[in-house]
N, C-alpha and C positions, 0 to 999 in steps of 0.2 A: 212880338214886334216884327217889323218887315225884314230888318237886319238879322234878326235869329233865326228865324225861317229860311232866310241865301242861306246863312252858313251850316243849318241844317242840310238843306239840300245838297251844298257843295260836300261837308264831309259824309255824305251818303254816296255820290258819284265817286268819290275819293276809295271810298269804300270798294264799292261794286267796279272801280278798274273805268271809270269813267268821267275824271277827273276832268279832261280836256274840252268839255261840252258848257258852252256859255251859259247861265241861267234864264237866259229868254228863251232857249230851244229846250229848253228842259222842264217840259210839260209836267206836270202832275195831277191826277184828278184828286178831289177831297178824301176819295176812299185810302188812295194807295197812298197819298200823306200821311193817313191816319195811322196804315197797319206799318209805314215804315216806322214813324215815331213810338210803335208798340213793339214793333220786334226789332229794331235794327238798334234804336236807343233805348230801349224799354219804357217806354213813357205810358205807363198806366192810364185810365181813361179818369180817373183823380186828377192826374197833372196837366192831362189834355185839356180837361173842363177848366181847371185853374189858368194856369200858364198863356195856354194859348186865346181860348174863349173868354172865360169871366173878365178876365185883364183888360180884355177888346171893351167893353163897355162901360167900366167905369174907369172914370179919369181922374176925380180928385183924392188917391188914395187912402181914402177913409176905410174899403173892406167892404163897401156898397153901391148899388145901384141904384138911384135916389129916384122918386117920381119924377124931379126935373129932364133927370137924364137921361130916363125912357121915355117922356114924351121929345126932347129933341130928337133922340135918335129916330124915330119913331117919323116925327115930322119932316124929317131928312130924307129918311131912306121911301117915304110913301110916295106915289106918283099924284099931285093935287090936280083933280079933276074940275074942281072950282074952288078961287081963289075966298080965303072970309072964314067969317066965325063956323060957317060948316063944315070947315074942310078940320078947325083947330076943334070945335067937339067932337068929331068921331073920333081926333084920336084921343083926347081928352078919354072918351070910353072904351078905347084899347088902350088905353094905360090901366084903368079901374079893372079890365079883365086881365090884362096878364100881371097884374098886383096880386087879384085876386087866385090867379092860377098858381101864382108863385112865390108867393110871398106867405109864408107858411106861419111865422112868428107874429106875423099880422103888428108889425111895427111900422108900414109905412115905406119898406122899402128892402131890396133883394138882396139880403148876406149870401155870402158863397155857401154855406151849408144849406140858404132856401133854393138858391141857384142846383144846387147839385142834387137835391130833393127832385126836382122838378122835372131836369134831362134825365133823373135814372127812372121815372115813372113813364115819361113820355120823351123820345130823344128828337124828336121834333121843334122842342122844345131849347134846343142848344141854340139855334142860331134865330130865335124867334127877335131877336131885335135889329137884325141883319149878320152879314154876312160874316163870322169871326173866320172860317178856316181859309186857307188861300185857292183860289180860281185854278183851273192847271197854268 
């Protein structure tokens, strides 16, 4: 969540003697996000995938990613080039490929174990339904 991530990064400046620095001037890119929450908090690339990412994407805490929920995200985050049922079948067919890319248990929909199958095979793969880690 947005609120764990300030307070991550505040008790990281707290840390490194940099307390006084407001959180809008205090850039981070995704990389140096990633290796603080590895070495400064120890947050494993298990807890990263969890915590931070899978959480991003599913909302009705059931422990999955439903087909529903990867085509809205999906139809959210795509730029529509024309408006109609063409724009809602392609992605209709990127939902069937990344089901198919990810969905290992072949149940219809993304558990964190098929989730985490998937970024440890191909890490491209983390932020494939948009953007879970924070911008600087």
């Amino acid at each position: 969540k947005k609120s764990e991530i300030e307070c991550l990064i505040r008790i990281f400046h707290n840390l490194v003697g940099r307390g006084d620095i407001k959180l809008a001037n205090a850039g981070l890119d995704r990389n140096t996000f990633r290796v603080i929450l590895h070495s400064v908090f120890g947050m494993t690339d298990d807890v990263l995938m969890n915590r931070v990412c899978f959480e991003v994407y599913y909302f009705n805490g059931d422990g999955y990613i439903s087909r529903e929920r990867i085509y809205d995200m999906l139809k959210n985050s795509l730029h529509q080039q024309s408006p109609g049922e063409e724009t809602d079948e392609g992605i209709r067919e990127l939902v069937d490929i990344a089901l198919k890319k990810m969905d290992y248990d072949n149940d219809g929909k993304i558990s964190f174990a098929d989730f985490e199958k998937a970024v440890k095979e191909d890490r491209l793969l983390l932020e494939v339904f948009g953007p879970c880690l924070p911008e600087a």
